[in-house]
C-alpha positions in Angstrom: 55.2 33.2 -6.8 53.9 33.2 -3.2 50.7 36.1 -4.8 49.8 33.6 -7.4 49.9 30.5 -4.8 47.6 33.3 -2.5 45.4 34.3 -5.4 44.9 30.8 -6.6 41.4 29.4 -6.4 40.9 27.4 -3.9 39.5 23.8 -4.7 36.6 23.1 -3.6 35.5 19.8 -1.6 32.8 17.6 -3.4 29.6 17.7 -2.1 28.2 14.7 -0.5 24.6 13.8 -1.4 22.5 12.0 1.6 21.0 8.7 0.9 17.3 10.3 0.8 18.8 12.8 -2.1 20.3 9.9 -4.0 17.2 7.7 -4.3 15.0 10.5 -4.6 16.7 11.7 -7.9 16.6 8.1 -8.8 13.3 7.6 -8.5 12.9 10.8 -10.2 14.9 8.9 -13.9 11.9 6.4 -13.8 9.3 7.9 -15.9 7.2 4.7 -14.9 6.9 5.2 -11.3 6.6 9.2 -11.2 3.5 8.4 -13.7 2.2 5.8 -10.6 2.9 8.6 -8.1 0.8 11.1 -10.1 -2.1 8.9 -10.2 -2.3 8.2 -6.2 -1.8 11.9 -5.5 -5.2 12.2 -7.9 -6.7 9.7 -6.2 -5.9 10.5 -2.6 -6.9 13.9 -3.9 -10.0 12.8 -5.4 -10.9 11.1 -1.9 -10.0 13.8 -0.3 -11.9 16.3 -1.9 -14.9 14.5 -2.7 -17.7 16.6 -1.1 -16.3 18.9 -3.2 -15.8 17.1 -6.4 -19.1 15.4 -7.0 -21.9 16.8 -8.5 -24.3 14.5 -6.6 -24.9 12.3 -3.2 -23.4 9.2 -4.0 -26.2 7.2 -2.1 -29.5 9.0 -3.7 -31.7 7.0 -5.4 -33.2 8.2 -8.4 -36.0 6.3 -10.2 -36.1 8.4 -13.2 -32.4 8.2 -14.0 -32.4 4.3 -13.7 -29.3 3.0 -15.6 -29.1 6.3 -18.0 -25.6 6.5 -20.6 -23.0 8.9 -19.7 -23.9 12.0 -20.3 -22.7 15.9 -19.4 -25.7 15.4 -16.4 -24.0 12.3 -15.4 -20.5 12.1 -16.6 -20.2 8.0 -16.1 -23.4 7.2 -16.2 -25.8 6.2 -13.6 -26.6 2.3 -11.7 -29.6 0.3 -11.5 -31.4 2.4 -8.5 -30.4 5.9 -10.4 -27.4 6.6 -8.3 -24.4 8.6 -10.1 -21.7 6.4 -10.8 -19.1 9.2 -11.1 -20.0 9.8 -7.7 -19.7 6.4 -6.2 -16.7 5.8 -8.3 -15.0 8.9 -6.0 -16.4 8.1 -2.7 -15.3 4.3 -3.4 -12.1 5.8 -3.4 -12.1 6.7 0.1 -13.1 3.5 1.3 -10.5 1.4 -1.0 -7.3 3.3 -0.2 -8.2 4.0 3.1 -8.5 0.4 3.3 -5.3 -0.7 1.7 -3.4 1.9 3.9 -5.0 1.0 7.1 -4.1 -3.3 6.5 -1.3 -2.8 5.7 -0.3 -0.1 8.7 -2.1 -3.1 10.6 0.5 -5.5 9.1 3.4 -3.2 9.1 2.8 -2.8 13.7 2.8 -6.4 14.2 5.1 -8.1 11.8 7.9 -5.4 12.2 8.4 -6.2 15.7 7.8 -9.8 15.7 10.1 -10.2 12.8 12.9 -7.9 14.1 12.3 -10.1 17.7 12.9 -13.4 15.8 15.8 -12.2 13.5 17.8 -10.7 16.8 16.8 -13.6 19.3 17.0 -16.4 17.2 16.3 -19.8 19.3 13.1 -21.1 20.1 10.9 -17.5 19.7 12.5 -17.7 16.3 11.2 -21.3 15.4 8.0 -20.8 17.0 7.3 -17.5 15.2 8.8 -18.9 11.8 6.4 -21.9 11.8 3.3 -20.1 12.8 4.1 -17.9 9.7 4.8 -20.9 7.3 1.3 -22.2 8.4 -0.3 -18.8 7.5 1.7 -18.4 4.4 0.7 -22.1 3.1 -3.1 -20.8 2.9 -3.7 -18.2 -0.4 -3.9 -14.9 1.3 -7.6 -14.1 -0.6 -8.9 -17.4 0.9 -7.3 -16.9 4.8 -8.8 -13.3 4.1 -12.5 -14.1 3.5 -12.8 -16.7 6.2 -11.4 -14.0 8.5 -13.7 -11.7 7.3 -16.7 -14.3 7.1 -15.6 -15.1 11.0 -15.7 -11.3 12.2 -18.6 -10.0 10.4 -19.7 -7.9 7.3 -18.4 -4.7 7.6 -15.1 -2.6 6.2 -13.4 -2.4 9.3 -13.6 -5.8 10.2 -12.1 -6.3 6.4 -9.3 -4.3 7.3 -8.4 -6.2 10.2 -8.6 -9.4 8.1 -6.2 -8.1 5.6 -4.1 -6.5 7.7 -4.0 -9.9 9.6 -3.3 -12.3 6.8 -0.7 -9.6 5.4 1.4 -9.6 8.4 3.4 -13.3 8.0 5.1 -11.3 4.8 6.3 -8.7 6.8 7.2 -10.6 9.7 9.2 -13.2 7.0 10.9 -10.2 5.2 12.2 -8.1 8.7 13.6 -11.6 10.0 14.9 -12.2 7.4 16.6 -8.5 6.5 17.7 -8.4 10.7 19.2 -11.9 10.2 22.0 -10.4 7.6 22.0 -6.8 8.9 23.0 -8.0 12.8 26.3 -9.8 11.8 28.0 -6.7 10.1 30.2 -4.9 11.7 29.2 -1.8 12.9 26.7 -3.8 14.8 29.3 -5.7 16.1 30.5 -2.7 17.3 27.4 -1.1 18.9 27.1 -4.5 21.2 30.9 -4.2 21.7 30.7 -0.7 23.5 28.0 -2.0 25.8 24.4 -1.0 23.8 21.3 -2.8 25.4 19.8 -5.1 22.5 16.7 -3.5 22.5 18.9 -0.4 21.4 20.8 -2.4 18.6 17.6 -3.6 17.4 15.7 -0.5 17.1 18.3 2.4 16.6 21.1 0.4 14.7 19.0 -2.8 13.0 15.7 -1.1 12.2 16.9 1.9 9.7 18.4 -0.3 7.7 16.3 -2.3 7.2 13.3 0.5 6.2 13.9 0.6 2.5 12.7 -3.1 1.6 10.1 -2.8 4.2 9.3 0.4 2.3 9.3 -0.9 -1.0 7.0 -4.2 0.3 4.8 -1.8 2.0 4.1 -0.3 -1.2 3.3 -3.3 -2.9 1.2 -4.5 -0.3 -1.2 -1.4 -0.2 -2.0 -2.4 -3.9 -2.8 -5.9 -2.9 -5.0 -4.9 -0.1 -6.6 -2.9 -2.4 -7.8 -6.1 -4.6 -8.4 -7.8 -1.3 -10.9 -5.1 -0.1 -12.5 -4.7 -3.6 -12.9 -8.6 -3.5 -14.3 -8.9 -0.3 -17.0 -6.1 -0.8 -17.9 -7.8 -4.3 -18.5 -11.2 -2.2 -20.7 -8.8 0.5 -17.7 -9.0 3.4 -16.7 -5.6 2.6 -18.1 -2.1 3.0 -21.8 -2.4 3.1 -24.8 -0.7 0.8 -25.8 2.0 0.0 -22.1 3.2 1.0 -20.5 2.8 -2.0 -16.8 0.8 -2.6 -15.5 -0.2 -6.1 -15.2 -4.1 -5.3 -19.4 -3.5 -4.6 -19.7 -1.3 -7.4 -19.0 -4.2 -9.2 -21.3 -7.0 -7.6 -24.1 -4.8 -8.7 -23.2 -4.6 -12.3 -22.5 -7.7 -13.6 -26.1 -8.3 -13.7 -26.2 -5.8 -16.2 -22.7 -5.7 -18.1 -24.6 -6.3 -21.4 -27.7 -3.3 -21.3 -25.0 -1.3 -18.8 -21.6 -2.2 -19.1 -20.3 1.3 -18.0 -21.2 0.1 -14.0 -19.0 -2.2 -14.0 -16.0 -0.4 -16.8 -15.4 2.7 -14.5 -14.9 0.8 -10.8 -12.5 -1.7 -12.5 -10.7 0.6 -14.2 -10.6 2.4 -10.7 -9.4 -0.8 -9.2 -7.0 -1.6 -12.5 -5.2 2.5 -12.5 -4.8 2.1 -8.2 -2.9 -1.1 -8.1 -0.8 -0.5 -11.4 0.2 3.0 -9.7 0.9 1.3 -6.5 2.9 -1.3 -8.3 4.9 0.9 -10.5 5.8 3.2 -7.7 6.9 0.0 -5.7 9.1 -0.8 -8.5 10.7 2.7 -9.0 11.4 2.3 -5.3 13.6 -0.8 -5.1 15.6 0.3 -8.0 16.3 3.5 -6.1 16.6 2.2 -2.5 19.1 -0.3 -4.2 22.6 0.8 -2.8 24.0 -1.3 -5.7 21.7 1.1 -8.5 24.1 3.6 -10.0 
C-alpha cells in the first residue's frame, strides 16, 4: 500500500494568473476592441513609415494634376494645388496622433499629481483644487480649447498645449476621486500603520491601483484630442500649410465637396477610423481592467 501511496501522482497546485495575464486574455474575447487595436498599429505604422509609404512629397504643388479623380497615379486623388491626397492623408497622420498622444501625456503629468494631492490631503488644497476644476469643466472643452489656442498662437504645438491643458481637470477629477476610495482600505491602513511616509503611500501603494481607469480614460482621451486637433487646424489654430493635418485637409475641401468630394471623404474617414479605434480599444479596456469582469 505504502508503493501505490509512493507511486501516486502527485497533485499539482493551480497556477495563478497575474492581473496583466487576466485582462490581457480578456481583452483578447472582445473582437471589437482587438479590431480598434489593429487599426492604430496601421496607423502608427503608417506614420511611422511614411517616407517610405508615399509615392510623392505631400507638400509639392502640381498645376497639372489640379483636383484629378483617384487613379493608380494617385490612389486618392489629388487637392486643389495638385498635391497627392494619399500622401497628405499619411503625413496628417503623424501630426494628428502625435497630437492626441502628446495632450493628453500633457494632461496625464499634471492632473495625476494634483489629483492624487487633493484625494490624500483633502482640506483646503482639496477645495481649492476641486473648484478651480469645476470652473474649467463648466466651459465645453472645444470652446476653452480654441481660445487657448487663439491666446498662444497658430501653431500645432501651441494646440497641444491647449488640449492638453483643457484635458487635465478630467484627470485631475477622476485620480481624486479613485485616491479618495482607494486610501480608506485596509492595506493602506496598514502601510501608514507601520510607519510609511505619505508621499510613499501615495505613490507606491495609492498610485497602482488606481492606473487602470486612468488607463482606460487615457485611452479615450487620445481619441478626443484627436477631434480637438483636427478641429482646431480646420479653424487655422492648428498645424499650419503647406504641412498637411486631416482637420486642414478638410478646411480646404469643403469649397469643393461637390466637383471634389474625395478631399474631404479620405481625411474624415481618417479622422472617423482613429477615434472609433481609440474608442473601441478604450472600451475593451474597462471591461477587462474590471476586477468584477469574469
Amino acid at each position: 500500500m505504502t508503493d501505490a501511496i509512493l507511486s501516486a501522482p502527485l497533485a499539482t497546485e493551480p497556477t495563478i494568473e497575474s492581473p496583466a495575464a487576466r485582462a490581457w486574455r480578456r481583452l483578447l474575447r472582445r473582437k471589437g476592441a482587438l479590431l480598434g487595436l489593429f487599426v492604430i498599429i496601421l496607423f502608427i505604422s503608417a506614420a511611422l513609415l511614411a517616407p517610405l509609404i508615399v509615392p510623392y512629397d505631400p507638400i509639392q504643388q502640381s498645376w497639372s494634376a489640379v483636383r484629378k479623380a483617384p487613379s493608380w497615379a494617385h490612389l486618392f486623388g489629388t487637392d486643389d494645388v495638385g498635391r497627392d491626397v494619399f500622401s497628405r492623408v499619411v503625413y496628417g497622420a503623424r501630426a494628428s496622433l502625435f497630437a492626441g498622444v502628446i495632450s493628453v501625456g500633457i494632461a496625464l503629468s499634471v492632473g495625476v499629481p494634483l489629483g492624487l494631492l487633493a484625494g490624500y490631503r483633502g482640506g483646503f488644497i482639496d477645495a481649492l483644487l476641486s473648484r478651480m476644476t469645476d470652473a474649467m469643466l463648466a466651459c465645453p472643452f472645444i470652446i476653452l480649447a480654441i481660445a487657448l489656442a487663439a491666446f498662444l498662437g497658430p501653431s500645432l504645438g501651441n494646440a497641444m498645449i491647449a488640449i492638453g491643458i483643457t484635458t487635465t481637470p478630467i484627470f485631475l477629477r477622476l485620480t481624486r476621486g479613485q485616491v479618495m476610495s482607494v486610501k480608506v482600505e485596509e492595506y493602506i491602513e496598514a502601510a501608514r500603520a507601520v510607519g510609511n511616509p505619505r508621499w510613499r503611500i501615495a505613490i507606491v501603494h495609492i498610485l497602482p491601483n488606481i492606473l487602470p481607469a486612468l488607463l482606460v480614460q487615457a485611452t479615450l482621451s487620445v481619441a478626443a484630442a484627436i477631434i480637438a486637433e483636427a478641429a482646431l487646424s480646420y479653424l487655422g489654430l492648428g498645424q499650419q500649410p503647406p504641412y498637411p493635418s486631416w482637420g486642414s485637409m478638410l478646411n480646404a475641401a469643403q469649397r469643393f465637396l461637390t466637383s471634389a468630394p474625395w478631399m474631404a471623404v479620405w481625411p474624415g474617414l481618417a479622422i472617423f477610423l482613429s477615434v472609433l479605434s481609440f474608442n473601441l480599444v478604450g472600451d475593451g479596456l474597462r471591461d477587462a481592467l474590471d476586477p468584477r469582469e469574469r
